[in-house]
C-alpha positions as CSV (number, residue, x, y, z in Angstrom):
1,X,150.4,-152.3,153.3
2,X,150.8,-149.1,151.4
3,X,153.1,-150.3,149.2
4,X,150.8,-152.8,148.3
5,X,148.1,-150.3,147.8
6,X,150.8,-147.9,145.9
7,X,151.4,-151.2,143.5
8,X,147.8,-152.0,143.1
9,X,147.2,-148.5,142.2
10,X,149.6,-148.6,139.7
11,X,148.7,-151.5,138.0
12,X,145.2,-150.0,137.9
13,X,146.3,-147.4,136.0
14,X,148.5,-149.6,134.3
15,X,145.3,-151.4,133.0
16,X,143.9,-148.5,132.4
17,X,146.5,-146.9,130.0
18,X,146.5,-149.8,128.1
19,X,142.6,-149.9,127.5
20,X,142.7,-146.4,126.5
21,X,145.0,-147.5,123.9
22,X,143.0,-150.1,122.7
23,X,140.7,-147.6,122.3
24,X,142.8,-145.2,120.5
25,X,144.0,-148.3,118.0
26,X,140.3,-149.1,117.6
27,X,139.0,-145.6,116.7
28,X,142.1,-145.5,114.5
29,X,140.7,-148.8,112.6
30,X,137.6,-147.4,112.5
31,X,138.5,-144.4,110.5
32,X,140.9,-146.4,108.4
33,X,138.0,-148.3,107.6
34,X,135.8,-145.5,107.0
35,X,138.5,-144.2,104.5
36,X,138.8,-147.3,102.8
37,X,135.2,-147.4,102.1
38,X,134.7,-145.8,99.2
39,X,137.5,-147.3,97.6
40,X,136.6,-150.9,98.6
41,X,133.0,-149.7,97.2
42,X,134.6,-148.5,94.0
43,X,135.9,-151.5,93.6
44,X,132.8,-153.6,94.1
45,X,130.9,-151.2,91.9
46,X,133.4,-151.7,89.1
47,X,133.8,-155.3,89.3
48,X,130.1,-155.6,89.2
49,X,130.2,-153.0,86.2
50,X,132.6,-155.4,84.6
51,X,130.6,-158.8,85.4
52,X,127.3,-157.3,84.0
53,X,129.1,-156.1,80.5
54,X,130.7,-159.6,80.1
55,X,126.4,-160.8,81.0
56,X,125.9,-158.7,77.7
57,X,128.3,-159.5,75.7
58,X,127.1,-163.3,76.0
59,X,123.6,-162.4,75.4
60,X,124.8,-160.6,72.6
61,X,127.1,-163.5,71.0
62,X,123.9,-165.5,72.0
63,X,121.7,-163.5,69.7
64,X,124.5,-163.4,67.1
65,X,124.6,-167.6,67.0
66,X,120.8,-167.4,67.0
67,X,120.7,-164.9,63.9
68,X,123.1,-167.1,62.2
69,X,121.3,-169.9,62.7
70,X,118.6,-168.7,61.1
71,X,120.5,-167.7,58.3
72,X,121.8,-171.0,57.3
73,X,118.3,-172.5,57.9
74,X,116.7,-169.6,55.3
75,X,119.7,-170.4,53.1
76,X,118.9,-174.3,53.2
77,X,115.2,-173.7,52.9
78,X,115.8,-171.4,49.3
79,X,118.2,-174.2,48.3
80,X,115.3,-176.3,48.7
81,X,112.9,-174.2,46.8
82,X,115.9,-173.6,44.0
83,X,116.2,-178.0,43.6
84,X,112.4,-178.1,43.6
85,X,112.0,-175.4,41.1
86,X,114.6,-176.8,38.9
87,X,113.3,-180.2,39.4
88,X,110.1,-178.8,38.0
89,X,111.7,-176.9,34.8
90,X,113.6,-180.1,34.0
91,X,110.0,-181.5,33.7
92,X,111.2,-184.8,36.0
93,X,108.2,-186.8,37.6
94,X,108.5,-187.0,41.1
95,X,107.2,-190.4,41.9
96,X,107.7,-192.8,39.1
């Protein structure tokens, strides 16, 4: 009977050793994580950094394809106005 209590005992404190270590390994995760933090956070920070310059640099090639757009169509509308005022000069009747 006592050596039954004795072995029940130490398998108690058996159980208990190993649940302070699972402690100990779980505080130890816990503080890894709370160093890696500020890295991991770095990291977000920068790769959102990164994702809103490449939002800009659309916008701006956006603008740019827009701008040149409406170059070519001022550059069509003075060719127009350059035929019609040469049209004009060369004295040619429009309808006929």
């Amino acid at each position: 009977m006592l050596l039954l209590f004795l072995l029940l005992l130490l398998l108690l404190l058996l159980l208990l050793l190993l649940l302070l270590l699972l402690l100990l390994l779980l505080l130890l995760l816990l503080l890894l994580l709370l160093l890696l933090l500020p890295i991991l956070l770095l990291l977000l920070l920068l790769l959102l950094l990164l994702l809103l310059l490449h939002l800009l640099l659309l916008l701006l090639l956006l603008i740019l394809l827009l701008l040149l757009l409406l170059l070519l169509l001022l550059l069509l509308l003075l060719l127009l106005l350059f035929l019609l005022l040469l049209l004009q000069l060369l004295r040619l009747p429009l309808r006929r």
